[in-house]
N, CA, C and O of each residue as an XYZ file, in Angstrom:
276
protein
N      16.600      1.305     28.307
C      16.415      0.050     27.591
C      17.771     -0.624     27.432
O      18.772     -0.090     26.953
N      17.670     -1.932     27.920
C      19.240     -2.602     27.957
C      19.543     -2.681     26.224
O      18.693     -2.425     25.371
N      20.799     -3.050     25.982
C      21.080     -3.310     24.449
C      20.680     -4.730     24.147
O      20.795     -5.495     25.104
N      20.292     -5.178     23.164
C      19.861     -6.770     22.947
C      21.006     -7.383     21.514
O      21.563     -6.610     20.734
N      21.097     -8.498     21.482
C      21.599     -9.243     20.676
C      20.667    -10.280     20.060
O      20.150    -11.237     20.636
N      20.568     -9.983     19.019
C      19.351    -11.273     17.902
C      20.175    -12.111     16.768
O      20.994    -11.685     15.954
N      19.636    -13.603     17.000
C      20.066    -14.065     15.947
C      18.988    -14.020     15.100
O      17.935    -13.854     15.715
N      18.853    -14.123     13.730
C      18.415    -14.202     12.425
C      18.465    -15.267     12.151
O      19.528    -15.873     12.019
N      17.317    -15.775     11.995
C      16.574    -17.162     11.298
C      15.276    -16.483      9.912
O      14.419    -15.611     10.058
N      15.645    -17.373      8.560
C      15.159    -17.294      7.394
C      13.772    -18.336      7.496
O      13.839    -19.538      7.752
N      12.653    -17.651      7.261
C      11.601    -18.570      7.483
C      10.681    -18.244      6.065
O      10.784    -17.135      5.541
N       9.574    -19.528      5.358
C       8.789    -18.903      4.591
C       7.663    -19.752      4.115
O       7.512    -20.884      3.655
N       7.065    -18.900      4.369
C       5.303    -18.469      4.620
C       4.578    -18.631      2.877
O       4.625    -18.094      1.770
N       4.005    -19.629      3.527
C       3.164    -19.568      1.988
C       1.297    -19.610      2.477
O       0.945    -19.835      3.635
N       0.345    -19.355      1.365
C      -0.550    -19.380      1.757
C      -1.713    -19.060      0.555
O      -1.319    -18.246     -0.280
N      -2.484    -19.353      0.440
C      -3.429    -19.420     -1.210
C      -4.047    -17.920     -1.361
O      -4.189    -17.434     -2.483
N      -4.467    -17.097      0.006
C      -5.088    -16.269      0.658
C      -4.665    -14.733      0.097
O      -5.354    -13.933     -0.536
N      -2.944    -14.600      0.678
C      -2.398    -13.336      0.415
C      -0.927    -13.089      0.581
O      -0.357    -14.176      0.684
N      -0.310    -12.343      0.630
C       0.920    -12.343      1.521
C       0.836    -12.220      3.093
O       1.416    -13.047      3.796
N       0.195    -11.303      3.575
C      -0.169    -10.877      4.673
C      -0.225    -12.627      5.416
O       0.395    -13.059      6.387
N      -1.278    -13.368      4.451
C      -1.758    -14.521      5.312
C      -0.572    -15.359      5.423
O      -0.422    -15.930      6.503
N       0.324    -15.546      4.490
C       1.793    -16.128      4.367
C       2.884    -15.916      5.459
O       3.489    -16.854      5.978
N       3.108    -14.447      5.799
C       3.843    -13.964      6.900
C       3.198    -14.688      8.077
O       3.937    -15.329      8.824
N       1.618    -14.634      8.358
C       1.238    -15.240      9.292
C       1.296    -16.381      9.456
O       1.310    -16.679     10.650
N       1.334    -17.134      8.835
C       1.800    -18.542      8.966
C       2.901    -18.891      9.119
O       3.105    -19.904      9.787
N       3.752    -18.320      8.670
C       5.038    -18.935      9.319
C       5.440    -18.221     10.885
O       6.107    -18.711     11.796
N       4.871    -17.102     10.812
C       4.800    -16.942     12.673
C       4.625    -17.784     13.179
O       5.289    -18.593     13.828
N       3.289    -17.599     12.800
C       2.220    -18.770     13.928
C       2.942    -20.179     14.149
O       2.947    -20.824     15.198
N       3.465    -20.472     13.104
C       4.508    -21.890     12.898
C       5.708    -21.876     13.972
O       5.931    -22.685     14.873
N       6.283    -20.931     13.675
C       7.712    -20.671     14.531
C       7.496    -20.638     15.672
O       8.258    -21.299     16.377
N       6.371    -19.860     16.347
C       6.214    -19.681     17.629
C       5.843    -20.889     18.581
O       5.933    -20.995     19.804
N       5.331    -21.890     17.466
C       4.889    -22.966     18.554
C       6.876    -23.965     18.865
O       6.856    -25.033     19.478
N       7.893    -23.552     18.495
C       9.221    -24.094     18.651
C       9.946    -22.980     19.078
O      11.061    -23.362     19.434
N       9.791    -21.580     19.223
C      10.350    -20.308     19.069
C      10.152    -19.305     20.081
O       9.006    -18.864     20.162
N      11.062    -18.822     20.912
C      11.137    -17.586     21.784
C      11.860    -16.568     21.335
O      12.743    -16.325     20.512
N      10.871    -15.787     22.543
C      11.878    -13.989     21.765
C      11.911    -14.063     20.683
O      13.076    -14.062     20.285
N      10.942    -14.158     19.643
C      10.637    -13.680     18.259
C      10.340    -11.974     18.306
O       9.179    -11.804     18.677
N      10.867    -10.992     18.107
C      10.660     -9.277     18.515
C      10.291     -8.983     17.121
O       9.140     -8.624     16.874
N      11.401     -9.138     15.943
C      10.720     -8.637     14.720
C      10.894     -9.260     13.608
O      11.685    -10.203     13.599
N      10.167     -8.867     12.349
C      10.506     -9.712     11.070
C      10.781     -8.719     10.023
O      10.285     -7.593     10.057
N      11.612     -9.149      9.040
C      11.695     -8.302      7.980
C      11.473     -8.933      6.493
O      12.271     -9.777      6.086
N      10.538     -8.572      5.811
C      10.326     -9.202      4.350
C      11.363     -9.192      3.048
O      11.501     -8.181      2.359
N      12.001    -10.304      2.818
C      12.975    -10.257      2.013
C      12.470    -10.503      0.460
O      12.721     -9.739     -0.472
N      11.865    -11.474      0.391
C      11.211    -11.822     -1.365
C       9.986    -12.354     -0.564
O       9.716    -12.993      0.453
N       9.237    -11.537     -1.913
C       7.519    -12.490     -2.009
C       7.817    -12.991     -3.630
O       8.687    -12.548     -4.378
N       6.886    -13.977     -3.897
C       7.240    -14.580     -5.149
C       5.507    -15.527     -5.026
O       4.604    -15.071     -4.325
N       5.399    -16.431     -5.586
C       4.058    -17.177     -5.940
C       4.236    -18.302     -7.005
O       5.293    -18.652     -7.530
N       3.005    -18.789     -7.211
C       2.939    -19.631     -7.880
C       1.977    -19.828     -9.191
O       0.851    -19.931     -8.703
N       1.909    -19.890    -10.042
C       0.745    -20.119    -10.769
C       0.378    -21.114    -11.537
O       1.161    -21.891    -12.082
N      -0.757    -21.141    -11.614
C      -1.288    -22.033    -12.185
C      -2.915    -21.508    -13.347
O      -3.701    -20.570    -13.205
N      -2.865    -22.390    -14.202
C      -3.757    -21.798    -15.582
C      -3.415    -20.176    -15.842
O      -4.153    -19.632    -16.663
N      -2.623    -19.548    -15.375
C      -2.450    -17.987    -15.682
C      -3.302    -17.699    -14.767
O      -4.228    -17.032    -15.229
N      -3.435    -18.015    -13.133
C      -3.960    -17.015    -12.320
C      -2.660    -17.399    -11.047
O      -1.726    -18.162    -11.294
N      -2.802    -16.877    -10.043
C      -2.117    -17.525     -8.595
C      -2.872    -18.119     -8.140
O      -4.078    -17.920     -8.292
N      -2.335    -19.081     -7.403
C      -2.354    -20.194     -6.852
C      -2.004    -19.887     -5.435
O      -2.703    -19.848     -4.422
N      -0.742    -19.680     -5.636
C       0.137    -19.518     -3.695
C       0.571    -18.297     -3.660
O       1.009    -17.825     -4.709
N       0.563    -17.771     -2.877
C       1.849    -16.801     -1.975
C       2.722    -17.356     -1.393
O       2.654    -18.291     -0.594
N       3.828    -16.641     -1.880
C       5.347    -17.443     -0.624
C       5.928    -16.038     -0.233
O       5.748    -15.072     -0.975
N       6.655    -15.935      0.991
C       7.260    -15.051      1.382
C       8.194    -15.697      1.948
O       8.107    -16.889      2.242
N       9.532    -14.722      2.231
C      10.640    -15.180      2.457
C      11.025    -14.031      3.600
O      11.202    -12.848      3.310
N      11.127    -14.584      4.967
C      11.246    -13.184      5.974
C      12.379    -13.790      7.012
O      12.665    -14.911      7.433
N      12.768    -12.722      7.160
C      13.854    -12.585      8.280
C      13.398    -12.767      9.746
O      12.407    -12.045      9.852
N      13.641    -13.397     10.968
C      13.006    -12.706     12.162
C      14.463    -13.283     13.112
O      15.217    -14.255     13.143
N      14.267    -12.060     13.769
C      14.930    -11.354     14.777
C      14.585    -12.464     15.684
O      13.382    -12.723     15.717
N      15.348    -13.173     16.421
C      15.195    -13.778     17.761
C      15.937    -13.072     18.509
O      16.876    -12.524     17.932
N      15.787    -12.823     20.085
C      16.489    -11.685     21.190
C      17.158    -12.753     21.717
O      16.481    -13.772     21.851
N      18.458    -12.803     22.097
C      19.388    -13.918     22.654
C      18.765    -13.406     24.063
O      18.375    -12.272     24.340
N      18.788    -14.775     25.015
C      18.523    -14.310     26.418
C      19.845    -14.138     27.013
O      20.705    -14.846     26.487
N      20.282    -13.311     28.069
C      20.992    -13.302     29.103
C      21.292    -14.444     29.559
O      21.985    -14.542     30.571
């Protein structure tokens, strides 16, 4: 396996649903502007509320872009 070099881009995902659904959205987001996305790492989840229940999920994630050759 050759060695790779990634830059790190801060992305974040919100979503009414879950966290899970939050991470996915900002994929799904990135990828339509974004190559060589390999991995992500979860830095803060946090939310929103409203009347004393949640409202949103937000996540705050790291992802790995692979520099090309």
């Amino acid at each position: 396996m050759p060695d790779h070099i990634y830059k790190i881009i801060e992305l974040v995902g919100s979503s009414t649903k879950g966290t899970d659904d939050a991470i996915n959205n900002a994929i799904e987001r990135a990828k339509k502007t974004l190559r060589n996305m390999d991995w992500f790492e979860v830095v803060e989840t946090r939310g929103h509320l409203s009347n004393g229940k949640v409202a949103h999920y937000q996540v705050k994630i790291k992802v790995g872009i692979r520099l090309e050759d």
